[in-house]
C-alpha positions in Angstrom: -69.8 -7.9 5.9 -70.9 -10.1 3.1 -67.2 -9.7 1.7 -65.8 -11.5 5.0 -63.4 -14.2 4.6 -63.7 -14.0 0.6 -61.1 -14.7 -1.9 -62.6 -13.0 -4.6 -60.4 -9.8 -5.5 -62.7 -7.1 -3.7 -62.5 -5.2 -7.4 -64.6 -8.2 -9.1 -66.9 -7.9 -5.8 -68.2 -4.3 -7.1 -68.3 -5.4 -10.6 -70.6 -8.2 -9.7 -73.0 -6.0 -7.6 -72.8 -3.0 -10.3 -74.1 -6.1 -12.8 -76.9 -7.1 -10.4 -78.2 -4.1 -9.7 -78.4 -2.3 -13.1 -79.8 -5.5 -14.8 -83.8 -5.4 -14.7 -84.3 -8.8 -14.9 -81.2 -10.1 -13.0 -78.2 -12.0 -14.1 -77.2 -15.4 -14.2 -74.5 -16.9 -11.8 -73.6 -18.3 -15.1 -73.3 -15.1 -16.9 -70.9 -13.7 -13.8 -68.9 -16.8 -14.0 -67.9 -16.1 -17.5 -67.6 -12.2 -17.2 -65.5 -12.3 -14.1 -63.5 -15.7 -14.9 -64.8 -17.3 -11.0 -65.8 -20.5 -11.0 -70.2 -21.1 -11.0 -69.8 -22.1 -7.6 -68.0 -19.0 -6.6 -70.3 -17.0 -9.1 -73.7 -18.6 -7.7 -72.5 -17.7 -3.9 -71.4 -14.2 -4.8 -75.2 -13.7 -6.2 -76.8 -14.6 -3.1 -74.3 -13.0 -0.7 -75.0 -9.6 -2.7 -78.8 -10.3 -2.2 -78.4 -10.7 2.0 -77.4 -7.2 1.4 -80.4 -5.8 -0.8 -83.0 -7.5 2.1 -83.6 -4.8 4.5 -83.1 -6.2 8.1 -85.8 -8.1 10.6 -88.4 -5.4 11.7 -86.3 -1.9 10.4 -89.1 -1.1 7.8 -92.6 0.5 8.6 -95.8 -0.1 7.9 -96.9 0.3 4.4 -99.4 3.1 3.9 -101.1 5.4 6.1 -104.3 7.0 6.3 -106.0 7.8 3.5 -103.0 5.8 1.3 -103.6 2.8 -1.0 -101.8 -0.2 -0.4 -101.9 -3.2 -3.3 -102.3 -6.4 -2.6 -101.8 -9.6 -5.1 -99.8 -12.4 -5.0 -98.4 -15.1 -7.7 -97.3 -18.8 -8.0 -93.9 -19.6 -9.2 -91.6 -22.9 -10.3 -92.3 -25.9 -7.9 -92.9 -26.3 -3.8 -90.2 -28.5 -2.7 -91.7 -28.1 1.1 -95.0 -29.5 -0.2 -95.5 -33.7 0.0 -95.3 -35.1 -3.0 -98.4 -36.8 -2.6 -100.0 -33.2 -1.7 -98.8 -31.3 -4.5 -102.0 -31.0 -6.4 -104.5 -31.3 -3.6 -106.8 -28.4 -3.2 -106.2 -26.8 -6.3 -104.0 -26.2 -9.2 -101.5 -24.0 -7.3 -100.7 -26.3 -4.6 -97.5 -28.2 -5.5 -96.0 -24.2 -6.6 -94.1 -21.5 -4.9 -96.1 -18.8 -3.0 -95.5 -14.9 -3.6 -97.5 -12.5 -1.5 -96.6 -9.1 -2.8 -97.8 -5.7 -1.3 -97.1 -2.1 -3.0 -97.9 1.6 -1.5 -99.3 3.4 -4.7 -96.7 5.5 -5.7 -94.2 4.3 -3.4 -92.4 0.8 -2.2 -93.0 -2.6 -2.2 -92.7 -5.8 -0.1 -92.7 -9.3 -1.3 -92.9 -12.3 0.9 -92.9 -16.2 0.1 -95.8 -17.8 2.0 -97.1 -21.3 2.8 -100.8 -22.3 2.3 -102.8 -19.0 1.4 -105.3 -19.3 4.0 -107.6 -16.3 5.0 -105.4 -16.8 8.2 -102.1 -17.0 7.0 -103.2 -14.1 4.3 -105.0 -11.8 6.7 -102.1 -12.1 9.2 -99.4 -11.2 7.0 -101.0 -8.2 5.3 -102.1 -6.7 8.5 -98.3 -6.9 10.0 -97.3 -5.3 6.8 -99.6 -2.1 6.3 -100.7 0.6 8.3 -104.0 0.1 10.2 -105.4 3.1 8.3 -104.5 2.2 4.6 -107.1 1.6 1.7 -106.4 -1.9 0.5 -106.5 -2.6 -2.7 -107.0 -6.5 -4.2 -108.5 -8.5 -6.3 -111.9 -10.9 -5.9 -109.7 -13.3 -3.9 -111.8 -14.6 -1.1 -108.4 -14.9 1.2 -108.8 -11.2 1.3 -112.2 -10.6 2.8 -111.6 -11.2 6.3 -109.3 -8.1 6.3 -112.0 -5.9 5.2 -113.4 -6.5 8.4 -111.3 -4.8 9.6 -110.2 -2.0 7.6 -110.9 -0.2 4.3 -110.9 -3.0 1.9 -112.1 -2.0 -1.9 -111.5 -4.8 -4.9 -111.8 -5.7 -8.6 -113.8 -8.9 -10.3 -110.8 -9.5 -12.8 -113.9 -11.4 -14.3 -115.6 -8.3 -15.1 -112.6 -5.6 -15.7 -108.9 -5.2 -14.4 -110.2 -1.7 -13.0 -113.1 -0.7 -11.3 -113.8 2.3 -9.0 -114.8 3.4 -5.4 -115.8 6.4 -4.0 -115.3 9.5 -5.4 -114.2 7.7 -8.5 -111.4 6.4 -7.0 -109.5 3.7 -9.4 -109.6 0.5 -7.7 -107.2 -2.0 -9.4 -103.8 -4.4 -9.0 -101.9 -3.0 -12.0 -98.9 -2.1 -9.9 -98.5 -5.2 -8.7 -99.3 -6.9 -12.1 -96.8 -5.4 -13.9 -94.3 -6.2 -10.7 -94.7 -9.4 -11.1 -94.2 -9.8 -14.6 -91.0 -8.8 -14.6 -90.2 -10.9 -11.8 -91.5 -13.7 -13.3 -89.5 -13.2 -16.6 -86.5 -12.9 -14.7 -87.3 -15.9 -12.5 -88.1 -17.9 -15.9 -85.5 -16.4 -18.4 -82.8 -15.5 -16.4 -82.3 -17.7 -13.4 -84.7 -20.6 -14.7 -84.2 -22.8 -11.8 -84.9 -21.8 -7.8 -85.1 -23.6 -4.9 -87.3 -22.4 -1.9 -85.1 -22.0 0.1 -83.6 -19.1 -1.9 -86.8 -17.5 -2.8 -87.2 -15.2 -0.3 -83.5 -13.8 -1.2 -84.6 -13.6 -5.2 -87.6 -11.5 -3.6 -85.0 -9.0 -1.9 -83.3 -8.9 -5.4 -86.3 -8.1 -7.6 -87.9 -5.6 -4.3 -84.7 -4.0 -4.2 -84.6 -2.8 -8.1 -88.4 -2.0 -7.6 -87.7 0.4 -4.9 -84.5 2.0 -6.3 -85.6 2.6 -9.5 -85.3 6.0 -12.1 -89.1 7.2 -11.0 -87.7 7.1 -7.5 -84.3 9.6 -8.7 -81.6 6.3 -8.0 -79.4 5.5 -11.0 -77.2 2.9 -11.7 -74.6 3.8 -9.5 -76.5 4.9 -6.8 -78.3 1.7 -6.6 -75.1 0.3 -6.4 -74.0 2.0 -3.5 -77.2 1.5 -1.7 -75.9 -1.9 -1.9 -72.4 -1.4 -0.6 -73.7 0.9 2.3 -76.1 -2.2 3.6 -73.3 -5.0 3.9 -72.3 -4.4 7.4 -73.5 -7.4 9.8 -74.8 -9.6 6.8 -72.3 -12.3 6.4 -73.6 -15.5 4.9 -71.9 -18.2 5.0 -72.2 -21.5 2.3 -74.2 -23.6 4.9 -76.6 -20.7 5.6 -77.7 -20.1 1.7 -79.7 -23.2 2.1 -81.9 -21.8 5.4 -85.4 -20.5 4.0 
């Protein structure tokens, strides 16, 4: 489990994963140092071991969407690429030398974030269409990294340019305002609370802030119960202090 071979008193274990998961906006390995009298380094590994255990593992979730069902998709630039050259960083536009977020969310229901590398219609098209359901309605923004999925399926989007909603047939609503508002609560947590992230971690932050998304009050999970959603996902996730630093 991700308590294996710990030291940490297993009663300051729930404590810190109570804290994690009721907090909106996450809390600092810094703030857990001083509430649970560990040491950062202790605090900063206990974060990230209870985050293993919010990602859901390789390949056991399904397909967003389904037919007939909208699927959202956006994604966001964060902090600073430390897997991009710095002699690249600010080639081919003004996102370049940041972190990547591709984030997708079923109307209504769940969401999946994923870090990603260049934002090419390839690496873009690929990603979504091993995400959602064959069937979905996708829903994004003017983005041209999007248009070679609607070849391929229902594809509807908004010119942010023009309005943040626009509307398909039979009136449907066609926006990103899910997503939009995702996002800005990951990014204030990513900004006010953590401040600093390497890449190598982000993917685990994205498990974090999913993981709140998708156990939230709308959903019927309190406090507690997202807590023990936790606790009931630890078995086979150890990670060890040489693994954190694996993207």
């Amino acid at each position: 489990t991700v308590f294996e071979r710990s030291k940490v008193p297993l009663t300051k274990w729930l404590l810190a994963t109570a804290l994690l998961t009721s907090s909106k906006k996450g809390i600092s390995a810094h703030q857990i140092h001083r509430m649970l009298g560990v040491t950062y380094k202790t605090a900063w590994f206990m974060m990230h071991r209870i985050r293993e255990a919010m990602a859901p593992a390789a390949g056991s979730e399904p397909p967003l969407g389904g037919r007939g069902k909208v699927v959202e998709a956006d994604e966001t630039y964060i902090g600073k690429s430390n897997e991009v050259p710095r002699k690249k960083q600010f080639r081919g536009g003004g996102y370049s030398h940041k972190m990547k977020v591709l984030s997708l969310v079923e109307r209504g229901g769940k969401i999946r974030s994923m870090k990603f590398k260049d934002g090419t219609k390839l690496e873009i098209g690929d990603l979504v269409r091993k995400n959602i359901h064959p069937e979905s309605i996708l829903h994004t923004d003017g983005s041209r990294a999007y248009f070679e999925i609607g070849a391929s399926k229902k594809h509807e989007f908004v010119d942010h340019a023009i309005s943040y909603v626009g509307y398909g047939p039979a009136g449907r609503k066609v926006h990103t305002n899910t997503l939009e508002g995702f996002f800005s609560v990951f990014k204030r947590g990513m900004v006010g609370t953590y401040q600093h992230c390497g890449e190598q971690h982000l993917n685990r932050y994205l498990a974090e802030f999913d993981f709140r998304a998708n156990n939230r009050e709308k959903f019927g999970v309190n406090d507690a119960m997202r807590a023990a959603k936790v606790l009931e996902a630890i078995n086979g996730k150890r990670l060890t202090y040489r693994r954190t630093s694996e993207a």
